[in-house]
C-alpha positions in Angstrom: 133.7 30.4 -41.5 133.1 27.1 -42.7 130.3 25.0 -44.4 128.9 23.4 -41.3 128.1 27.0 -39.6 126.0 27.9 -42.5 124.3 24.7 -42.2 123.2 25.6 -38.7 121.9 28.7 -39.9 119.8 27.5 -42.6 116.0 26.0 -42.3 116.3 22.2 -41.4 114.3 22.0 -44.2 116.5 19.0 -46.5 117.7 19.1 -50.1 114.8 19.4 -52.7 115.9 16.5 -54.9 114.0 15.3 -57.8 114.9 12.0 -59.6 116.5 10.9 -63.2 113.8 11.1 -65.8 112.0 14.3 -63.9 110.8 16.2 -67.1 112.1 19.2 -67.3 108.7 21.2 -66.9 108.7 19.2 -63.4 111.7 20.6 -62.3 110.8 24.2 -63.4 107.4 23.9 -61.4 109.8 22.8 -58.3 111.7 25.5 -58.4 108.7 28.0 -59.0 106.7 26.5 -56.1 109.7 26.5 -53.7 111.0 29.4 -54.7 114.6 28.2 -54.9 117.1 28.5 -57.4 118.4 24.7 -58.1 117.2 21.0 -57.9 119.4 18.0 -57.1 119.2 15.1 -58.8 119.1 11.7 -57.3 117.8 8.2 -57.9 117.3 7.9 -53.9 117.8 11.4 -52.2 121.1 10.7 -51.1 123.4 10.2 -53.8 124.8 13.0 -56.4 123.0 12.2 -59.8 123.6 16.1 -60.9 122.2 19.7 -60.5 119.7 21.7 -62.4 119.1 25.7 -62.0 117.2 28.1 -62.7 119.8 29.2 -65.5 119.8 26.1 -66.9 116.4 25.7 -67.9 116.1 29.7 -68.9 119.6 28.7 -71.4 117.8 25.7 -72.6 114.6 27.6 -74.0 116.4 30.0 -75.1 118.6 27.8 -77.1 115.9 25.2 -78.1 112.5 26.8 -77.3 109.7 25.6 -75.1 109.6 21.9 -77.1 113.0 21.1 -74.1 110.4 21.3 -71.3 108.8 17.7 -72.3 112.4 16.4 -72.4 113.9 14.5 -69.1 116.4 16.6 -66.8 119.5 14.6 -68.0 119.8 16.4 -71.5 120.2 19.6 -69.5 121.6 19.4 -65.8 125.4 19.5 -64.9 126.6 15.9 -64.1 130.1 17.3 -62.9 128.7 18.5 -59.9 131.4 20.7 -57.7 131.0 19.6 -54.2 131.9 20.4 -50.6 132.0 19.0 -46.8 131.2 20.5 -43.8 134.7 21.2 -43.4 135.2 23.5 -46.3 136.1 27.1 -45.8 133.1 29.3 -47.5 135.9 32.1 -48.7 137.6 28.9 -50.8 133.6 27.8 -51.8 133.2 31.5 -53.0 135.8 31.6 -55.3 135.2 28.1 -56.3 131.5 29.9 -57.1 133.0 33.1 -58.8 135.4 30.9 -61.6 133.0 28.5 -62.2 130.5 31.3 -62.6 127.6 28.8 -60.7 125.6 29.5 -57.9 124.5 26.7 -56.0 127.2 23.7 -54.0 126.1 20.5 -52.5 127.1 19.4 -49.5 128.5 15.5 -49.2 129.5 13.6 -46.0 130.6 10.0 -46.9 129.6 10.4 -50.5 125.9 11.3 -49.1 124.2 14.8 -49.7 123.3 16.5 -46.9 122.9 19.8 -47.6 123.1 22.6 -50.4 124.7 25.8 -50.3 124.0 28.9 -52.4 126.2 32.0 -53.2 123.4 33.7 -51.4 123.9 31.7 -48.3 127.7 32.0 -48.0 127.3 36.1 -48.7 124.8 36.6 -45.7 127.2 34.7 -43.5 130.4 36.4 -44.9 128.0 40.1 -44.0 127.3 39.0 -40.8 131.0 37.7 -40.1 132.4 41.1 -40.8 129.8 43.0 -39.2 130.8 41.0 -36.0 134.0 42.1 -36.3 133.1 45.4 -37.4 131.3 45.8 -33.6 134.3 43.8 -32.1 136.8 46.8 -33.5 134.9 49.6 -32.5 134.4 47.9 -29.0 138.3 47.7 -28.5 138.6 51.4 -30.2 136.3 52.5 -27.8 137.9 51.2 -24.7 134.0 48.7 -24.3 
């Protein structure tokens, strides 16, 4: 399956982006609001300034306290951001996910975002891929 089917299948609802010097309490009432796991950062909703999780915020307290919320998103969101395209195969995004032990991708097209992918995401599609097959075997076991 590839990127571009699982953006088909998700809500056309954009990329929750929040700009450089978002405190970090911002971003964590984001994510609480939206219920999502990760934030992008960007200057202008299109470009890749970095990502910011759930994790990292939860690390970041843990490591520091509460006094990191006041502080801007940049001292703790990953600026090496590992990207994909429409194009990509989600089994090679998977493992991508799996060693680099993260959980959300986002999607460029010309150097633009246009969409983010979770593990979540590619896991319901990889389920539903082999449970179509699943149905396709029995049918030619079957004799359907």
């Amino acid at each position: 399956m590839l990127v571009s089917q699982i953006l088909k299948l998700k809500s056309d609802d954009g990329v929750v982006t929040l700009p450089p010097g978002t405190p970090v309490a911002r971003v964590a009432e984001v994510l609480s609001a939206r219920r999502i796991g990760a934030v992008v950062i960007s200057p202008d909703g299109k470009q890749l300034g970095g990502i910011v999780s759930e994790r990292d915020i939860v690390r970041e307290v843990g490591r520091r306290g509460s006094t990191c919320l006041t502080d801007t998103v940049e001292s703790i969101m990953t600026a090496k951001v590992v990207t994909c395209t429409r194009a990509d195969n989600t089994n090679d995004i998977l493992q991508k996910m799996t060693d680099g032990r993260f959980r959300h991708v986002p999607v460029l097209e010309g150097g633009e975002l246009i969409g983010l992918i979770s593990i979540g995401d590619v896991v319901k599609a990889r389920l539903s891929e082999l449970s179509m097959e699943k149905d396709a075997l029995e049918g030619m076991i079957k004799g359907f």
